[in-house]
C-alpha positions, 0 to 999 in steps of 0.5 A: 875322406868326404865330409857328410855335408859335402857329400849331401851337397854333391848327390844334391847338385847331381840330382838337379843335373837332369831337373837342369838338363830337362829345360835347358832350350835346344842348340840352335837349329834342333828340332823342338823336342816336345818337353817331358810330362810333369806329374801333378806331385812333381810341382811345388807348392806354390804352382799347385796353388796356382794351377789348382783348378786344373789338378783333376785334369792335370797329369792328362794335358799334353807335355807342351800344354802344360808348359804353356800353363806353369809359364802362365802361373809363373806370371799370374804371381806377378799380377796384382791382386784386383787383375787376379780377381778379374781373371779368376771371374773370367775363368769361373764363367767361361768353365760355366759355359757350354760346349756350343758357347766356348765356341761361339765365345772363340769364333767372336775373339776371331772376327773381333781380331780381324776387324780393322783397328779403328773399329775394334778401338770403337767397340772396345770404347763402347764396352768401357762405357758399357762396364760403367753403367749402372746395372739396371741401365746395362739390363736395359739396354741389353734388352733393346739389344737383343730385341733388334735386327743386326742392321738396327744394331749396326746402325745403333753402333754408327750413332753416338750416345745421347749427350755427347758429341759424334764419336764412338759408338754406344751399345753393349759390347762383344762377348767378354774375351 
């Protein structure tokens, strides 16, 4: 005769056999079926914690979206708490941004990732620099930016910061990524 304990044991580990099965990778050489949908309910509570701001939304993303989302929940635990911060002040602007500007924001990333290393270091500099000014030095110089013409601000970025010697440029930065 089975014991109670055992036998709760048993329906147990059958019961996670499927939960196993379902994220066990293909064999080598399969097609990558895309993963089953996780209803909202069927997270635990440390990933609907995680995921929170998505839970409107969540039972209508795509299967492989959503994947792609619990495996960066799975490392946002990890982050330290200040990178946390950092990254839910990101999220709550770009949630702010319109439509047109989300664009915008992306087709900036894209010609930032094909500029040649050397000048996406300098820029990348320049916004360092730019972090670390005083608020009312950043608003300053933000207004004589946009007062410019591109080929004024291109020659801005090729001069270096009063003060110190040649080297990157000064300036705002690109668009927050």
């Amino acid at each position: 005769m089975i014991r109670p304990v055992t036998a709760c044991l048993l329906l147990a580990l059958a019961g996670l056999a499927p939960l196993h099965a379902q994220h066990a990778p293909p064999p080598p050489g399969a097609a990558s079926a895309p993963p089953p949908p996780r209803p909202w309910r069927s997270l635990d509570p440390a990933q609907r914690d995680v995921l929170a701001p998505l839970r409107d939304r969540w039972d209508r993303l795509p299967p492989r979206k959503q994947q792609h989302m619990l495996q960066r929940a799975e490392r946002w635990v990890t982050l330290p708490p200040d990178r946390r911060e950092e990254i839910r002040q990101r999220i709550a602007r770009w949630q702010q941004m319109t439509p047109e500007e989300r664009e915008r924001a992306r087709e900036n990333m894209r010609k930032f990732h094909r500029l040649p290393p050397d000048q996406r270091e300098r820029l990348h500099e320049a916004y360092e620099r730019f972090q670390h000014m005083p608020p009312d030095q950043r608003e300053r110089l933000l207004r004589q930016w946009h007062a410019q013409s591109i080929e004024q601000r291109l020659q801005e970025l090729d001069r270096p910061p009063p003060g110190s010697s040649p080297g990157p440029p000064h300036g705002p930065p690109p668009p927050s990524h």
